[in-house]
N, C-alpha and C positions, 0 to 999 in steps of 0.2 A: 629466604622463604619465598615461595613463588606465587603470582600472585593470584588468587581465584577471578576467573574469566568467568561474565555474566552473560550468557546464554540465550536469548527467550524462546531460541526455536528449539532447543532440545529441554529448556526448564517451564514454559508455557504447553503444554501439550496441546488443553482443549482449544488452544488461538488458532495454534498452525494443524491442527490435523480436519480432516472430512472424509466421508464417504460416497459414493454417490448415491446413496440414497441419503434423499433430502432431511434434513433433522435441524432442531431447534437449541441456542443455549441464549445464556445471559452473559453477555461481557460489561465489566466495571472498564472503567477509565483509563487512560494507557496515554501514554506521550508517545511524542512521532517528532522526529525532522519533518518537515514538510515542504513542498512546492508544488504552487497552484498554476495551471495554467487553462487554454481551451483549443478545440479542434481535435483533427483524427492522430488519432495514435501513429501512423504513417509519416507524420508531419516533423520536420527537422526540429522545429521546437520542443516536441515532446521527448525527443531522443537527449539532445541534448542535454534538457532538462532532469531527465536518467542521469546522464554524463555527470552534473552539477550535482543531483543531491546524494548521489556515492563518493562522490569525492571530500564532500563535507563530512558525510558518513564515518567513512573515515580518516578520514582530521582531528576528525572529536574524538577515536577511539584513540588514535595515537598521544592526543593532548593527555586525555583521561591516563592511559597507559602508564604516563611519566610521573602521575600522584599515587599510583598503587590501586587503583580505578577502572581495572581494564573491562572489555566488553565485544562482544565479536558484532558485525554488521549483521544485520537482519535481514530478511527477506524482505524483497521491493512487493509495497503492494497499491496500491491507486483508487480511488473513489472517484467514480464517474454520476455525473446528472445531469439534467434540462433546464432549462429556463421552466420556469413554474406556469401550469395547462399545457404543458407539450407530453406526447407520449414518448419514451425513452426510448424505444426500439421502433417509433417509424420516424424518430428526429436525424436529418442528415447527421453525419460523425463530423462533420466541420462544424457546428453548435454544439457539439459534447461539450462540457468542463470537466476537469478532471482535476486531481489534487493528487501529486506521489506521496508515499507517508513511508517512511521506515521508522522503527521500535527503535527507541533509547533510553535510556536509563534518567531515572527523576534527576537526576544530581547532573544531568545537562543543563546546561544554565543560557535564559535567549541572549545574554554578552557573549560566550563562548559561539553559540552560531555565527553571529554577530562577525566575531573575529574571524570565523573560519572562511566564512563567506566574505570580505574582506581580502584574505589573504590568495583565494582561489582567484578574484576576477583579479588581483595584482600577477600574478605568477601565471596564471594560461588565461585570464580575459573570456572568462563565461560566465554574461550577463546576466544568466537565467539565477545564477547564485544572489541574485538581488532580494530575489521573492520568498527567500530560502525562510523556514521559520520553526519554532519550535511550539507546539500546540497540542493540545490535549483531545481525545474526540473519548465519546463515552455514549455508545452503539445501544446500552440492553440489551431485549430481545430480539434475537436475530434466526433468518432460516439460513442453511447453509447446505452446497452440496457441493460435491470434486467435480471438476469436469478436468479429461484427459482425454489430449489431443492437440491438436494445433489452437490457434489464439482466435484466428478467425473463424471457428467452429463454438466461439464459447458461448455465441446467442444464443445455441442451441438450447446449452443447458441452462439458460437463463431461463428461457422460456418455460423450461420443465420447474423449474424455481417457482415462479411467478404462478404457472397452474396448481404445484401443492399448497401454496401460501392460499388461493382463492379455494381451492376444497378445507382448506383449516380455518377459515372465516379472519385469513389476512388481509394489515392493510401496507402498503411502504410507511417507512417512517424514517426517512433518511437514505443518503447515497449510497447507488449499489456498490459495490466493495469487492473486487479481486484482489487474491494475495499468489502471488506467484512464487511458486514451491520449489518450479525445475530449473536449474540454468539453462535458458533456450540454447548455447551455444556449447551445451555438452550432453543434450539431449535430444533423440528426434525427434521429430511433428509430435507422431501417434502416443508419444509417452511424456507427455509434456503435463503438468501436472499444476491447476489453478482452484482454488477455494476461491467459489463464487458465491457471494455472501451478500443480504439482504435484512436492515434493521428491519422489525414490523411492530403493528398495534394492535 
């Protein structure tokens, strides 16, 4: 019997989908792989750190796999912030922090991280698998809208975010939140496709 593959981007709709025009939902509680780091996106750390919690990613699927448990890798998505009194969009991008998060399934366990992350810096020696962690984030009300297009264009629409949220008597209530939808490496600039998402109060 073969075994049912657990989904979130084709069985989660309202997570992974947007439009661009701006709209509102509630999200409950969700587990994530995660890795935290800081500075510009640009930066060999942050790549790597890409490199590091895909590979974990899928570690854990393949582990899962072998108990009748299986689950396909999610979409990479990233939570960026400030240090607290800084404005977000006039702070240099070498002060960002940032946290990658991919979707797993509850019955990932932080030993099974643990291990996977163990076995990656033994086998190809990427340090970044240190900070690797498995944690819960639980968003609420959030505003969200699609921006498509290139990565460095996505201030844009943040900005259009951040003006609906002040016409709707929003406030932030947590890190802004990209979930990246396209594979940049099999899609071009102009149709590149990120859900730029924003907790509020």
């Amino acid at each position: 019997m073969e075994t049912e593959i657990l989904d979130f981007f084709s069985q989660d709709k309202e997570y992974f989908s947007a439009t661009r025009k701006p709209m509102i939902l509630v999200l409950h509680e969700k587990k994530y792989l995660t890795l935290e780091g800081q500075g510009t996106p640009e930066n060999i750390a942050y790549h790597t750190s890409i490199e590091a919690i895909y590979s974990a990613a899928f570690q854990l699927k393949f582990l899962h796999k072998k108990k009748g448990e299986d689950f396909r890798v999610s979409k990479l998505e990233c939570l960026w912030w400030v240090d607290e009194n800084k404005n977000f969009l006039n702070t240099p991008m070498e002060e960002w922090h940032w946290k990658l998060l991919i979707r797993i399934p509850d019955f990932v366990t932080t030993e099974e991280v643990r291990e996977v992350a163990m076995k990656i810096m033994e086998e190809r020696g990427l340090r970044e698998v240190s900070k690797l962690q498995a944690d819960f984030l639980k968003e609420g009300k959030c505003v969200q809208v699609l921006h498509q297009g290139p990565y460095d264009k996505v201030g844009d629409t943040y900005e259009k975010l951040l003006e609906f949220m002040e016409n709707s008597g929003f406030q932030q209530n947590g890190a802004y939140h990209e979930i990246y939808i396209s594979d940049p490496n099999r899609t071009v600039p102009e149709k590149i496709k990120t859900i730029v998402r924003q907790p509020v109060k």
